[in-house]
C-alpha atoms as one frame of an Amber mdcrd trajectory, in Angstrom:
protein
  22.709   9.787 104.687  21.764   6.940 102.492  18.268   8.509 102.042  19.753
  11.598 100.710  22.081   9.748  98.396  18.811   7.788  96.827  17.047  11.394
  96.787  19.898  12.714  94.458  20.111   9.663  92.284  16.633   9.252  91.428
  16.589  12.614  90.288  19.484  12.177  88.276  17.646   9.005  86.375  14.096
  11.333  85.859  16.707  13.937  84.063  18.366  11.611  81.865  14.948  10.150
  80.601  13.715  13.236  80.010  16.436  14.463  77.101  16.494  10.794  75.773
  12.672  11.688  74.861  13.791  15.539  73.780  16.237  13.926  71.423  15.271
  14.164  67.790  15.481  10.963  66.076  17.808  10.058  62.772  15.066  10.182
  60.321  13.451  13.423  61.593  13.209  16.549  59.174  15.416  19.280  60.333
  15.380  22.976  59.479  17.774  24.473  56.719  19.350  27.245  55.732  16.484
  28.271  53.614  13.881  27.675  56.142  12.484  24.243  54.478  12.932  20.889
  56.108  15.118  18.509  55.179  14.551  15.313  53.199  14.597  12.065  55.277
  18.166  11.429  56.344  20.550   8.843  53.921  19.080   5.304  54.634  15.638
   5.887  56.061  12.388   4.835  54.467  10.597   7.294  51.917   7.199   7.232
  51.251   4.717   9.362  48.493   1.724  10.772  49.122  -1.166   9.145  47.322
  -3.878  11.577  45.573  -7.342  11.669  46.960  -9.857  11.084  44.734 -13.420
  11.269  45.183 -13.745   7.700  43.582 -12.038   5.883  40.276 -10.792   7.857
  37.752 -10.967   6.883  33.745  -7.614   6.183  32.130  -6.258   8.991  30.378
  -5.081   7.800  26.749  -2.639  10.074  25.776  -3.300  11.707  21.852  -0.540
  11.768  19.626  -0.989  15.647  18.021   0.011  13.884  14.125  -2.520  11.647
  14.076  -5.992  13.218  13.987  -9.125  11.811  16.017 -11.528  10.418  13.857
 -14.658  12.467  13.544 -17.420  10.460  14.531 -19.759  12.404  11.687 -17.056
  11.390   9.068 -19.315   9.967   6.375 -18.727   5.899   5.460 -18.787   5.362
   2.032 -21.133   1.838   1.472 -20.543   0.343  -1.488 -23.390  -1.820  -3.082
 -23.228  -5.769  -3.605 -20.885  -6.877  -6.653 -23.463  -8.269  -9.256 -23.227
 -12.282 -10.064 -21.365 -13.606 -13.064 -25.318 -15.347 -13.817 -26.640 -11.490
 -13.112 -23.639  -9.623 -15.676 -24.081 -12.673 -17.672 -28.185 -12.235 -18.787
 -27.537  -8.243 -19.098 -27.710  -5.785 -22.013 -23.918  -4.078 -22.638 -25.959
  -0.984 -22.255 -27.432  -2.028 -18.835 -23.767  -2.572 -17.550 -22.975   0.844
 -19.153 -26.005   2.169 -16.886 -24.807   0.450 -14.027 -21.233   1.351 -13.962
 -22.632   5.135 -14.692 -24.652   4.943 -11.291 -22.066   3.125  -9.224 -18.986
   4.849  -9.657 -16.910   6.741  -7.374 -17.256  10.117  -8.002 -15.701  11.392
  -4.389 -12.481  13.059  -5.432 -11.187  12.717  -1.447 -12.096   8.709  -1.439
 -10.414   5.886  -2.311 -10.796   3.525  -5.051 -11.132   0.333  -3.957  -8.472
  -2.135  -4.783  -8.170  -5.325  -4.672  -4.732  -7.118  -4.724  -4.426 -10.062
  -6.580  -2.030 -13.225  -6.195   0.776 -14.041  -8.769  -1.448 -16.190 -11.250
  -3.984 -13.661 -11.559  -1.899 -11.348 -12.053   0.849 -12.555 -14.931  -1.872
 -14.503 -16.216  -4.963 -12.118 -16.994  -4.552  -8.426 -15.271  -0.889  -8.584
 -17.328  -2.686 -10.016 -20.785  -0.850 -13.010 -21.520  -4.071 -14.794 -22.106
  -4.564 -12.010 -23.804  -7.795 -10.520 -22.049  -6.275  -6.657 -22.238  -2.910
  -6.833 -22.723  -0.137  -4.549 -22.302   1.493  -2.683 -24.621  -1.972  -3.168
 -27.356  -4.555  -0.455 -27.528  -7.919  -1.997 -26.460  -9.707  -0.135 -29.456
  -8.372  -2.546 -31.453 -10.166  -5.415 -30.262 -13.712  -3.222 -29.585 -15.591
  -4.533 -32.383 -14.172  -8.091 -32.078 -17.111 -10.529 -32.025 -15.170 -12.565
 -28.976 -15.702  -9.166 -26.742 -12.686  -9.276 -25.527 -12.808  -5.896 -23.797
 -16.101  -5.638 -23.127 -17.003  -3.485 -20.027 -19.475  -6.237 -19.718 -16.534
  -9.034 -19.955 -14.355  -7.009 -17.133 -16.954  -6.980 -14.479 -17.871 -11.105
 -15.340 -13.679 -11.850 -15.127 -13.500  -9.362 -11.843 -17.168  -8.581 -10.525
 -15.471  -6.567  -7.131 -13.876  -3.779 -10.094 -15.097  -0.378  -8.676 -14.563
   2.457 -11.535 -14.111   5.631 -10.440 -15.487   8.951 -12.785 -13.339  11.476
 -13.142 -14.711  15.156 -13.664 -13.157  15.283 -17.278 -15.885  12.559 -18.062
 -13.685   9.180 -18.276 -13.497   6.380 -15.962 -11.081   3.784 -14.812 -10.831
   0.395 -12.531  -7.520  -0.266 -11.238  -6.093  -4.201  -9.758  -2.586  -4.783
  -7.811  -0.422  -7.179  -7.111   1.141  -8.272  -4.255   4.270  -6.520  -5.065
   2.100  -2.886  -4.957   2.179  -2.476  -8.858  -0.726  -0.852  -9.955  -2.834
  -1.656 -13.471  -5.516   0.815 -14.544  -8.107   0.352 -17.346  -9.520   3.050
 -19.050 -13.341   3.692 -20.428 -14.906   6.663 -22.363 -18.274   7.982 -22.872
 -17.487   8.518 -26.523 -18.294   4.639 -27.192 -20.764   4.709 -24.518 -18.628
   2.790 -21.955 -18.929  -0.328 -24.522 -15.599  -1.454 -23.854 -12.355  -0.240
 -22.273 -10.942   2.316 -24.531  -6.697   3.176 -25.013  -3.977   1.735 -23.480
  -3.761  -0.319 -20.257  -1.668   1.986 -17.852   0.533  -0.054 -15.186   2.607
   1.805 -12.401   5.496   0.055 -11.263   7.739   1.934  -8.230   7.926   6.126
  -7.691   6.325   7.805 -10.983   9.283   8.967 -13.300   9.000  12.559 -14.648
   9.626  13.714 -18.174  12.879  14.803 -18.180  14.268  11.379 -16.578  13.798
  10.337 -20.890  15.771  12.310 -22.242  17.747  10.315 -23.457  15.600   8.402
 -25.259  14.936   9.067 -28.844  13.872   6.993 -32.122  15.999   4.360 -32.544
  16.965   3.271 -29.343  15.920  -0.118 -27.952  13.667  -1.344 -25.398  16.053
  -1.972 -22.945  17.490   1.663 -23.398  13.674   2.292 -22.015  13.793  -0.619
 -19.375  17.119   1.451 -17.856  14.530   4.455 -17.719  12.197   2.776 -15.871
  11.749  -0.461 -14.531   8.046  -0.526 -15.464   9.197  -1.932 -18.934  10.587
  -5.066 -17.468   6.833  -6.550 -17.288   5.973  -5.353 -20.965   9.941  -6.906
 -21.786   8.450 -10.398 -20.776   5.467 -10.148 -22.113   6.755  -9.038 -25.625
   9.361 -11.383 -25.850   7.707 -14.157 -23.700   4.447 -14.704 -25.303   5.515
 -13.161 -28.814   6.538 -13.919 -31.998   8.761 -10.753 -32.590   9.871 -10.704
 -36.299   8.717  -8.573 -39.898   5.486  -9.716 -39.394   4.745  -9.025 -36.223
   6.035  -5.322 -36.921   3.938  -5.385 -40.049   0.615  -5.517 -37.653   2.475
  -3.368 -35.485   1.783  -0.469 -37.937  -2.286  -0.935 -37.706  -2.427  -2.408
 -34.214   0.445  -0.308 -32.067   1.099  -3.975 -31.067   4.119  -2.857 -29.284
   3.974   0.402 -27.394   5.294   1.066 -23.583   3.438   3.623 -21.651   4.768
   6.031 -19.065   2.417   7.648 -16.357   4.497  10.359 -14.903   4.406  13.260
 -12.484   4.137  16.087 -15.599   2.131  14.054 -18.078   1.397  10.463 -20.421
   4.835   9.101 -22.570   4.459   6.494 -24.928   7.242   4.889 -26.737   5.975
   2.559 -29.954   8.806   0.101 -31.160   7.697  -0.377 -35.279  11.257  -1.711
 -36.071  13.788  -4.759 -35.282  17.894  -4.626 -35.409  20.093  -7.168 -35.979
  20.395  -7.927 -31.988  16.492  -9.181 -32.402  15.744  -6.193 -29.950  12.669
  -3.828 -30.807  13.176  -0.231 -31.947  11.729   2.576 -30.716  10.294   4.373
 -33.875   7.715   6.596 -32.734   7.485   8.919 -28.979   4.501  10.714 -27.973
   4.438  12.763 -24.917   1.034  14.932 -23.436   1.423  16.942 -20.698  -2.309
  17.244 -19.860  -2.481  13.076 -20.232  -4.193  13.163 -23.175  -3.758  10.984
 -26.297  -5.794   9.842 -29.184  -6.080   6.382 -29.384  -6.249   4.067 -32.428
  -9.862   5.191 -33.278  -8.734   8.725 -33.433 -10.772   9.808 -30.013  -9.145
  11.414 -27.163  -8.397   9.299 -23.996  -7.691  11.402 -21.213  -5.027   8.947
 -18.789  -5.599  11.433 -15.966  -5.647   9.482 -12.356  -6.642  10.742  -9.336
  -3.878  11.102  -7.058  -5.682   9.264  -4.167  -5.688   6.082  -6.474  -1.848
   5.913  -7.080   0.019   3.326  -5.174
């Protein structure tokens, strides 16, 4: 009897370890509805699959589709060593005429090269109040002043690293900035054989202006009337008033010199305001406005001085 009773239990021990092993386990994938498995049950362990590779892989750096790859063929534009003050010193004007002929930018998709230059420099000479080319003064005035003041051969001894760029109407120009991002061009012609720098210094303060933002600005209104126009004038407002002696006199050699002229680069064209007269304020009068659509003007010599700039050398 007791033999049979271990016979039955036994058996009922192998059954019950059998379904324990039958039994699925909490974390394994069942069948659903839709015939997929399951997702590991809530609070099991998950683990990704890593991608075999045959070996390392590069990095992929990702492009950005607004900013173009540069083309490795692109062409670098080398520009040759600035000439010594000794070497622009012991040559001929018309070897720096030659030289400035075969070294300037004539690329219209390039850059002129610009260099910025600190506070000092640039109130000091770029500006003219050591009167070197000053603002405001057409530089045919001084052209056949025995002190060369505006000799091409005097801007590349005071600034060596000027590049000029020609333009396709003939004329050239070398531009300087400040730290503040103002922009000063000076102009040169073929029609005095790139002697000296030829018409009016051209400085760019701030978004260009158009025409019609002047139009309400005729003859006799003042300087600051213009200076409310465009805050360019505030450098030619300390200059004139600053480092000048503004009375009859002055506005006597205002009448052969154009002494004291603003000028306007804008989006349609060249503006000059010329201030021949004085009120009773002490403030100068605008007495003559010239406006070109085309940017061209004749200067004090009577030639033409195209003040067109290549938009890749605006600030």
């Amino acid at each position: 009897m007791k033999r049979g009773w271990r016979i039955v239990i036994c058996v009922i021990l192998a059954g019950l370890l059998c379904g324990c092993e039958a039994a699925p386990s909490d974390t394994a994938r069942r069948p659903t509805e839709s015939g997929m498995e399951s997702t590991p049950s809530e609070g099991s362990p998950q683990t990704t699959a890593e991608p075999v590779t045959d070996g390392p892989t590069d990095p992929v750096t990702p492009t950005n589709p607004e900013t173009p790859t540069p083309s490795v063929t692109e062409a670098v534009r080398v520009r040759p060593e600035p000439l010594s003050k000794e070497e622009i010193r012991s040559m001929l004007t018309t070897d720096i005429a030659e030289y400035i002929r075969n070294n300037a930018l004539c690329d219209d998709t390039a850059r002129l090269e610009v260099k910025i230059y600190d506070r000092d420099t640039w109130y000091g000479s770029l500006l003219g109040q050591n009167r070197f080319v000053r603002l405001g003064i057409d530089a045919g005035v001084f052209e056949n002043y025995g002190n060369g003041v505006t000799l091409l051969q005097s801007v590349l001894y005071n600034y060596p690293e000027a590049e000029f760029r020609k333009m396709p109407d003939g004329m050239y120009y070398t531009a300087f900035e400040s730290r503040d991002g103002d922009r000063l061009f000076w102009f040169g012609t073929e029609q005095n054989n790139l002697f000296a720098l030829a018409g009016y210094p051209v400085l760019i303060h701030g978004p260009l202006k158009k025409y019609a933002d002047f139009q309400n600005v005729t003859e006799g209104c003042t300087l600051r009337d213009v200076l409310e126009c465009d805050a360019t004038v505030k450098d030619y407002y300390d200059l004139f008033y600053q480092h000048s002696t503004i009375n009859e006199n002055s506005l006597r050699a205002n009448k052969t010199t154009l002494r004291y002229t603003t000028v306007h680069y804008l989006t349609d064209g060249i503006l000059v305001f010329a201030y021949g007269a004085i009120n009773e304020k002490g403030e100068l009068v605008v007495t003559e406005i010239r406006y070109s659509p085309d940017y061209t003007l004749q200067d004090c010599r009577g030639r033409e001085i195209i003040y067109r700039i290549n938009p890749a050398d605006l600030p």
